[in-house]
N, C-alpha and C positions, 0 to 999 in steps of 0.2 A: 272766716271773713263774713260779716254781714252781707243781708242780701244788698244792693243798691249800690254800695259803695266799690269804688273801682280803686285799685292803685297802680302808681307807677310801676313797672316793671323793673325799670333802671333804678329807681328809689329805692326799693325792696330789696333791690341786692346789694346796693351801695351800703345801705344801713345795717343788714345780716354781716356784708363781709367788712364793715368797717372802712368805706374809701372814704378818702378826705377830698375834699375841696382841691379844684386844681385850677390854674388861671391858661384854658385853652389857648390864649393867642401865644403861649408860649412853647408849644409845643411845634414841635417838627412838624414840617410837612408831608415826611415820609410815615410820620407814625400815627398822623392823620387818617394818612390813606391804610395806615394799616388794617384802625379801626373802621373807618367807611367801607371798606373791602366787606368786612365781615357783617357790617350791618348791611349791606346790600345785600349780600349773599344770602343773608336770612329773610330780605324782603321779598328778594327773588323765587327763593324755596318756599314760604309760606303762600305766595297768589299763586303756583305753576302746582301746588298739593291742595288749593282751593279748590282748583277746577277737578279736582277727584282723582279717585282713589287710581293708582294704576301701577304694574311693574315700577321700580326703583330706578331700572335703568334709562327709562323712556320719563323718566321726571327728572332724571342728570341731564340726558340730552335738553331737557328744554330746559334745565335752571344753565345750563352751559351757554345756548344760543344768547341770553340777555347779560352773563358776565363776565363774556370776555372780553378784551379790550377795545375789539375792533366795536362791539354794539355801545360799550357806557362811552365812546367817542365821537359813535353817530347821536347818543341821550347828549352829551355835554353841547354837539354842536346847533341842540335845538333850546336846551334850556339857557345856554350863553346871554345871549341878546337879555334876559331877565331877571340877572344877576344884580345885585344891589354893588356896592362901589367893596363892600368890605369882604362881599361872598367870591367876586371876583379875583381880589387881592386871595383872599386862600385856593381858588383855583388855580392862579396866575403860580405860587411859592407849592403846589405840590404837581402841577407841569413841567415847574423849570428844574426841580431835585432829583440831583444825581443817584437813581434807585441803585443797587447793592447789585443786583439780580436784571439779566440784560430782558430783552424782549424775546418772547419764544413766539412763533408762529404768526406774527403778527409784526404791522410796522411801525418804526419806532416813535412815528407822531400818534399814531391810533392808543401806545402804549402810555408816553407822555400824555396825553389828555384823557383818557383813561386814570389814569395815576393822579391828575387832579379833578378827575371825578370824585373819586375816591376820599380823597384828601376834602373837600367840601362835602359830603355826606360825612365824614368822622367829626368835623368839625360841629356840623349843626347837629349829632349827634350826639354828643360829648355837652354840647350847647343846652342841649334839652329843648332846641328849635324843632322838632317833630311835626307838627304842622306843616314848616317851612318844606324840610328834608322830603315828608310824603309828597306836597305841591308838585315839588322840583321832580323827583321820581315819576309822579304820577306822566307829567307834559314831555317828560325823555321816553318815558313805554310810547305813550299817545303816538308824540314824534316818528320812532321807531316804526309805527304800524302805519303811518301815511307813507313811509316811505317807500 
């Protein structure tokens, strides 16, 4: 790679493995959230391995505390109010979907909104809205820590 020059991460891989073009608003709200799951979980792991180096298991406990469902529902219920009319709509369609997989340990509205946490981070994900996605991320951690 030249020095200067940065690339997509998602691009790189898209183009190695050959993805095609997909038109997101067509997809499920559940497989939405699939992907926002995973791309949280890696936002989570990557700031909580920022803050250094430590045992494996005391960096679970803390990528644990921000992704379970009760915390991305206390993140949803501060980034709400900010929502633009169409980001809300894919919150609204992966809140209201019938998950496969019931709630464990948690309750069943912290998990539904949750699940369209989820489901709006895969989507602006998927979007290539990154800017957007970190914003929203950044004011649900913030939220999180006033509370």
């Amino acid at each position: 790679m030249e020095e200067g020059v940065r690339f997509d991460f998602r691009d790189c891989f898209e183009e190695a493995l050959g993805f095609r073009e997909a038109d997101v608003g067509t997809y499920s709200p559940l497989v939405l959230a699939y992907v926002g799951d995973t791309v949280f979980d890696l936002v989570i792991k990557n700031m909580v391995v920022n803050k250094g180096n430590r045992q494996v298991q005391k960096i679970h406990e803390q990528t644990s505390h921000y992704v379970q469902a009760s915390a991305q529902s206390r993140m949803m219920r501060v980034i709400q109010p900010l929502l633009s009319e169409e980001e809300h709509a894919v919150f609204r369609r992966g809140r209201n979907a019938r998950s496969v997989t019931p709630a464990k340990n948690q309750s069943i509205t912290d998990y539904r909104r949750a699940t369209g946490f989820e489901a709006l981070i895969g989507y602006l994900y998927l979007k290539k809205e990154y800017g957007r996605l970190t914003e929203l991320v950044k004011i649900g951690l913030d939220g999180m820590e006033d509370a």
